[in-house]
Each structure stands twice: as C-alpha cells, then as structure tokens.
FIGUDREN-381411 format. One record per residue (C-alpha): residue in three letters; residue number from 1; z negated, y negated, x negated. Coordinates in steps of 0.1 Angstrom, whole numbers, padded with zeros to 4 digits. Layout:
# residues N
<'ala', NUM, <Z, Y, X>> ...
# end
This chain:
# residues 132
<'unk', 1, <0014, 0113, -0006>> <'unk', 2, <-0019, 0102, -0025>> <'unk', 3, <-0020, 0107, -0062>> <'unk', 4, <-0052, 0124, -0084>> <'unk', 5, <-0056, 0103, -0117>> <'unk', 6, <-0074, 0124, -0145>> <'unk', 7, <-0108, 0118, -0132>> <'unk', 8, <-0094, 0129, -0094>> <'unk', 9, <-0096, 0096, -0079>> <'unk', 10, <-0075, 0085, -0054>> <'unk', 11, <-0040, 0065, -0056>> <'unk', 12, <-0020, 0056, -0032>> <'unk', 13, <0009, 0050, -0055>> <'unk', 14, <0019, 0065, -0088>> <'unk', 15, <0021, 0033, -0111>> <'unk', 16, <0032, 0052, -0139>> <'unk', 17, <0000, 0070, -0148>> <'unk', 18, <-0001, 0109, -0151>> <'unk', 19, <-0010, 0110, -0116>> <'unk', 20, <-0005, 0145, -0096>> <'unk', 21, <0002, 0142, -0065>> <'unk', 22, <-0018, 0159, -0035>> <'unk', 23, <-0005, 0158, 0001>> <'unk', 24, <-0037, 0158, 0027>> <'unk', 25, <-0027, 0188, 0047>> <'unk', 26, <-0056, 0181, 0068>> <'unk', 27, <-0054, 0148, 0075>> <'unk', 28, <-0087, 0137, 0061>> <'unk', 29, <-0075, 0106, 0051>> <'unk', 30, <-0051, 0100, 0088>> <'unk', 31, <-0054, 0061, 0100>> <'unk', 32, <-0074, 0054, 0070>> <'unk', 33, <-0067, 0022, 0046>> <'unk', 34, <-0057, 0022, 0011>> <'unk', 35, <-0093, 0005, 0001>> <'unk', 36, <-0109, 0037, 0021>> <'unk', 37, <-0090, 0060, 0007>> <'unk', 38, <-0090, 0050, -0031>> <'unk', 39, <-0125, 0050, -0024>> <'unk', 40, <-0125, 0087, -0028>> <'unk', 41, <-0120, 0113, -0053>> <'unk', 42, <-0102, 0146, -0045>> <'unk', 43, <-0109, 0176, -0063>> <'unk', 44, <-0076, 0203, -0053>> <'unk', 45, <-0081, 0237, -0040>> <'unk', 46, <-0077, 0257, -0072>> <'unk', 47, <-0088, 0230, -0097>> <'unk', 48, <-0121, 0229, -0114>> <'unk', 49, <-0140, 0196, -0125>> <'unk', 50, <-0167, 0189, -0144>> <'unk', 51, <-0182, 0153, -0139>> <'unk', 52, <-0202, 0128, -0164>> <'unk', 53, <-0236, 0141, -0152>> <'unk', 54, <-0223, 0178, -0164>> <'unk', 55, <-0219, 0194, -0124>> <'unk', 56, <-0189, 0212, -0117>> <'unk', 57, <-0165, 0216, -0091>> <'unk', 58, <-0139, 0236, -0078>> <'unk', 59, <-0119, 0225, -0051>> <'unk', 60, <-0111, 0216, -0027>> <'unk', 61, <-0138, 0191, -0025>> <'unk', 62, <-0133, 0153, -0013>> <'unk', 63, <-0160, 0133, -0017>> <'unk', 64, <-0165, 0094, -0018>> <'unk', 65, <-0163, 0081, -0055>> <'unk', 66, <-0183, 0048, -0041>> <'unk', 67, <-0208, 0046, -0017>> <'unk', 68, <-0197, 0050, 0016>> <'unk', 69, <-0216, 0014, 0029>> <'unk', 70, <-0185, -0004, 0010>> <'unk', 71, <-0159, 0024, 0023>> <'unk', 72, <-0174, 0018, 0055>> <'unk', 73, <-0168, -0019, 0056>> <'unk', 74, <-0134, -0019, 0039>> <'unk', 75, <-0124, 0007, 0065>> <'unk', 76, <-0137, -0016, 0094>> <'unk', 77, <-0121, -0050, 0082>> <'unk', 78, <-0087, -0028, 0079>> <'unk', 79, <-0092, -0021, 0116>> <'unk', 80, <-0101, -0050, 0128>> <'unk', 81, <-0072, -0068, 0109>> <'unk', 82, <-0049, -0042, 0126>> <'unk', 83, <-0061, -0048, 0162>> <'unk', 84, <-0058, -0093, 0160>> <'unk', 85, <-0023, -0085, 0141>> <'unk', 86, <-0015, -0062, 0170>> <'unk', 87, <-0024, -0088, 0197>> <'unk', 88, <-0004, -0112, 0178>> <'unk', 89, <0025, -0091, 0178>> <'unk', 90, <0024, -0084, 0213>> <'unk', 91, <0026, -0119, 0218>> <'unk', 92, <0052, -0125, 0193>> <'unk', 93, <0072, -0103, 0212>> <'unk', 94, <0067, -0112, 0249>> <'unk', 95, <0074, -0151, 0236>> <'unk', 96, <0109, -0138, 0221>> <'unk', 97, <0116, -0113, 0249>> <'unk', 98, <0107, -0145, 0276>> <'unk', 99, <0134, -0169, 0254>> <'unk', 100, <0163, -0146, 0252>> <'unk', 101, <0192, -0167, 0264>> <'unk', 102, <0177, -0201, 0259>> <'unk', 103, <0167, -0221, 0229>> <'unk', 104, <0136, -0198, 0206>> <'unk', 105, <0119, -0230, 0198>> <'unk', 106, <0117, -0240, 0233>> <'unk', 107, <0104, -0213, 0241>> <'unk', 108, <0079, -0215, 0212>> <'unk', 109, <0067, -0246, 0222>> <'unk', 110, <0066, -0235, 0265>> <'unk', 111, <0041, -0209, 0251>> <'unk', 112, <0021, -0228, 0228>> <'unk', 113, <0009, -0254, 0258>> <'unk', 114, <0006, -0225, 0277>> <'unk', 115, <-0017, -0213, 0253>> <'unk', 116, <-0038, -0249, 0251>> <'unk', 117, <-0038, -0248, 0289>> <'unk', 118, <-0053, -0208, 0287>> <'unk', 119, <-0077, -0227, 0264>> <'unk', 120, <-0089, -0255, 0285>> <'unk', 121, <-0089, -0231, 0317>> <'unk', 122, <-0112, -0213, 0295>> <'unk', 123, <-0135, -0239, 0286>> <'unk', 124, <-0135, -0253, 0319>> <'unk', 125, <-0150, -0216, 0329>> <'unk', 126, <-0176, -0214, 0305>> <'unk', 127, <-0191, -0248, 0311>> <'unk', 128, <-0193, -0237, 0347>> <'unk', 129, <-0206, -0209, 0337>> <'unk', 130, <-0239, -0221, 0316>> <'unk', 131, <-0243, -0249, 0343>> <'unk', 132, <-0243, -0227, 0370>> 
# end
C-alpha cells in the first residue's frame, strides 16, 4: 500500500498524517525502493490537483516529484545493495547448510580460510595474467 499526503506525494507508510492510501493496481512502482518511490507524486484516477505553478491535473497521473537523475541513482544503489546482500546470503546459507551436524563456528572458520585461499588463488591469477 503507498500512501498520498495532501500534496499527492508518495509514502510508504502512514506515520499518522492524513495520508490516503492508493494501491498501484498496475505495478508501476513493482521492485522499486522506498527512496524511488517517495520520489514520486501520484495524482488518483478521479482526483483533480492543482499545483504551485497554477496547472491542473486529474488523474491518474504519476509523475516524479524530483528529478529523475536522483530517482535514478537511489533506485540503482537499492539494486546493487540487493544483489552483494544476495550473494552474501547465499553464502550464509551454504556455510550453515555445509555445518549441520558439526560445530557452526568450525564451520565459520573452515570457510573463512577457504575464502583467503579463493583470494590468494585469485591473486596468484591476475599476476599471471598482467605478466603474461
């Protein structure tokens, strides 16, 4: 559920204001963050609303309320934030899966030199790679 404010921006929780709230039917908003999606204002089908520079709408009209270069970049640090979180839970989880029946902070540390040998294999690689 996102919530209008007076002024038809978007909310993504009702804090007490006299918010109404406006489900997105379309899915204009789907796999978007919050900082994308406050970003906007949302005028509802049915609704008229006059801005500061005197133009009117009637809705349904969405429409950035900031410029879409900041939307843009909030939108694509959200994803990215969201992939390396991903990777690290997939790790998370084959670590816990790989210690089930022995000791989790064995296991912990099995995988962490793992990791530094990954990391020195990798080096190792590279420097081959620009000498070659």
């Amino acid at each position: 559920m996102i919530y209008l404010d007076d002024q038809y921006r978007c909310h993504m929780e009702n804090d007490g204001g006299n918010y109404c709230e406006w489900e997105d039917t379309g899915l204009h908003f789907a796999g978007k963050s919050r900082a994308f999606i406050e970003g906007y204002r949302v005028v509802p089908e049915g609704v008229t609303w006059t801005d500061s520079d005197g133009r009117t709408y009637e809705g349904l009209m969405i429409s950035p309320a900031v410029s879409f270069d900041i939307l843009q970049a909030a939108q694509t640090a959200y994803e990215e934030t969201r992939d390396t979180l991903s990777g690290i839970q997939a790790v998370q989880d084959a670590m816990l899966g790989a210690a089930e029946g022995e000791d989790r902070l064995e296991a912990a540390e099995r995988f962490a030199l793992r990791i530094e040998n990954a990391e020195r294999a990798a080096d190792l690689v590279a420097g081959e790679k620009v000498r070659g």
